[in-house]
C-alpha positions as CSV (number, residue, x, y, z in Angstrom):
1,X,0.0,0.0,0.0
2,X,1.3,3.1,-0.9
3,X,1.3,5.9,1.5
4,X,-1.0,9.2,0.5
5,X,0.5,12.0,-1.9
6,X,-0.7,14.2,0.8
7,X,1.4,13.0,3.3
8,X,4.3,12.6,1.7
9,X,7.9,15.5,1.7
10,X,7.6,17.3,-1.6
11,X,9.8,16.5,-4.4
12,X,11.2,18.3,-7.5
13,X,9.7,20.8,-8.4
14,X,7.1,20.6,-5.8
15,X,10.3,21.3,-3.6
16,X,11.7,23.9,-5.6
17,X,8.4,25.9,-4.8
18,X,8.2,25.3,-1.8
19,X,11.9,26.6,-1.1
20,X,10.9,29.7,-2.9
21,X,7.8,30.3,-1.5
22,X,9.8,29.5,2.1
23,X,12.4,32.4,1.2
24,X,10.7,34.5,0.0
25,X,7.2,34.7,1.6
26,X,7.1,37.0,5.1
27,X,6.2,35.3,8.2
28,X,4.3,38.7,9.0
29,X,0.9,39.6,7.3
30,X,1.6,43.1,6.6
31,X,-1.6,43.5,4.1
32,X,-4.0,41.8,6.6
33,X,-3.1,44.2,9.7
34,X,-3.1,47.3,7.5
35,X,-6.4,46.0,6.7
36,X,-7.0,45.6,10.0
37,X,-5.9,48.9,11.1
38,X,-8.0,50.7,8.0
39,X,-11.6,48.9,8.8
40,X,-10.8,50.2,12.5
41,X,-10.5,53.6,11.4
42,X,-13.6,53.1,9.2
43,X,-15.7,52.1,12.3
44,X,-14.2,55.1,14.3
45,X,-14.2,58.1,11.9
46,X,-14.4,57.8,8.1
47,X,-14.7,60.8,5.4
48,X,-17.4,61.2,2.3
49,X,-17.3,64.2,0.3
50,X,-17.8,67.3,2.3
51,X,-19.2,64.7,5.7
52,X,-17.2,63.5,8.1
53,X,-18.8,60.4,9.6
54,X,-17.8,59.7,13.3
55,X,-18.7,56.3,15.3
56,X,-20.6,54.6,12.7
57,X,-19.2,51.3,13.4
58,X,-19.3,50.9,17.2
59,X,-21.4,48.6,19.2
60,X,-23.8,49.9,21.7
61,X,-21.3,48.4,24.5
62,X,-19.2,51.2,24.2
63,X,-21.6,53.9,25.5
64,X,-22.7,51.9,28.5
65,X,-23.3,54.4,31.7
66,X,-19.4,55.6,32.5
67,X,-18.2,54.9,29.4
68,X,-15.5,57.5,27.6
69,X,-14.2,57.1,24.1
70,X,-11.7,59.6,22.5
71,X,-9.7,60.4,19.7
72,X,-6.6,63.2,19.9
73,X,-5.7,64.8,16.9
74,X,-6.0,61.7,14.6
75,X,-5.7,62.3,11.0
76,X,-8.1,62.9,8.7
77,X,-8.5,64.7,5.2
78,X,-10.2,67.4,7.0
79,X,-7.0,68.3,8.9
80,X,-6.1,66.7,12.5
81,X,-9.4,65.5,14.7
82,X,-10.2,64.9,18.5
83,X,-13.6,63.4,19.6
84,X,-14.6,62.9,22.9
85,X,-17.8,61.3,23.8
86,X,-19.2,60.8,27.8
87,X,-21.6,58.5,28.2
88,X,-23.2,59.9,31.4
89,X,-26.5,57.7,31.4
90,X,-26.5,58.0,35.6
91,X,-27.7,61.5,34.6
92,X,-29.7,60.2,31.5
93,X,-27.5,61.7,28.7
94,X,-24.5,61.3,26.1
95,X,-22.0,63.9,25.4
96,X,-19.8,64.6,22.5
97,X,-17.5,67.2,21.4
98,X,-15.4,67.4,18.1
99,X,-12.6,69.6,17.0
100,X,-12.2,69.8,13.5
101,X,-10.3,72.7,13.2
102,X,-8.1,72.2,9.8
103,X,-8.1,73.9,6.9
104,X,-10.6,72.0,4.8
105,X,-13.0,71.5,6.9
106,X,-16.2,69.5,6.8
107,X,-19.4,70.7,6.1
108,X,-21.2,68.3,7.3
109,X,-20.5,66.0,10.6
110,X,-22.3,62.8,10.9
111,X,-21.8,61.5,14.9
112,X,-23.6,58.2,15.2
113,X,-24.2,57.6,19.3
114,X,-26.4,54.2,20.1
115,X,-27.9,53.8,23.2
116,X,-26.8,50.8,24.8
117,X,-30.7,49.6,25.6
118,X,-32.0,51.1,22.2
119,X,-33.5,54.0,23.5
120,X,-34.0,57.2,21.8
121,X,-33.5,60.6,23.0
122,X,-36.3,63.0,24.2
123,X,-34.1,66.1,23.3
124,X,-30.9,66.9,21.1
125,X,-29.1,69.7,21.5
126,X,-26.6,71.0,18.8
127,X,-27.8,68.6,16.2
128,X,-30.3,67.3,14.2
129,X,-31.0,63.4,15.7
130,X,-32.1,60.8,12.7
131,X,-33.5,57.8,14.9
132,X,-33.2,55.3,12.2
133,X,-29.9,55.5,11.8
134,X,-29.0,56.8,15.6
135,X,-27.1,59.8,14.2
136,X,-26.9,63.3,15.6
137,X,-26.1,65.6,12.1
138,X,-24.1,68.8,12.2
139,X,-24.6,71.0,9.1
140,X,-22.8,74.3,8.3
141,X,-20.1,72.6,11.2
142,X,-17.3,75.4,12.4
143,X,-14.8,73.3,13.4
144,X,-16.4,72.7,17.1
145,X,-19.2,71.8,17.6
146,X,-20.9,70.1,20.9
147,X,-23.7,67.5,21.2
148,X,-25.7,66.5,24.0
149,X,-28.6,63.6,24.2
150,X,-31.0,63.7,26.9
151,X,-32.8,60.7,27.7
């Protein structure tokens, strides 16, 4: 009985290929973690056209009551960004502020912030609130802006 190809050492130019592909491959996956790293900013902040979007990727986790999530001067096309968001649910509401303060800078801000229960706000203040989508909208944005949901 002859033992399975499978299981047998490579030969010829199955060898040959396999050296190659041994030398010359990296043991790191640079293309996956860059990936990685883009979808991550994607969920985070992300740019289309004149909008920046902000937090449309996180889970509802993140803005359990004591929460804090922040970004420092990260960059975007709009010039260098900082976001921070309070989730202050003891008190029934979410805070946010952005600094956008770059030379190009958007026109539109798009700050998605998900109750962790599903709830929707009773009041918005510095924005116009889209419950579909769980997004507080910021048009004609100066480069600060402040939002605050009350629930």
């Amino acid at each position: 009985m002859q033992p399975n190809r499978a299981s047998r050492p490579p030969s010829g130019a199955d060898r040959l290929a396999t050296d190659r592909l041994r030398l010359h491959a990296s043991p790191h996956k640079t293309h996956e973690e860059a990936w990685f790293l883009l979808q991550t900013r994607w969920m985070l902040y992300m740019e289309e056209g004149n909008t920046l979007k902000l937090l449309r990727g996180i889970p509802r986790k993140w803005l359990e009551p004591g929460q804090h999530i922040g970004l420092e001067r990260v960059a975007s096309y709009f010039g260098p960004l900082s976001l921070t968001v309070e989730s202050d649910l003891c008190h029934d509401r979410i805070v946010a502020e952005i600094v956008c303060e770059g030379e190009r800078r958007p026109a539109v801000v798009d700050l998605r912030l998900p109750h962790p229960q599903g709830r929707r706000p009773e009041w918005v203040r510095g924005a116009i609130y889209d419950p579909a989508k769980e997004t507080a909208r910021i048009t004609g944005f100066s480069g600060r802006g402040q939002v605050v949901l009350g629930f």
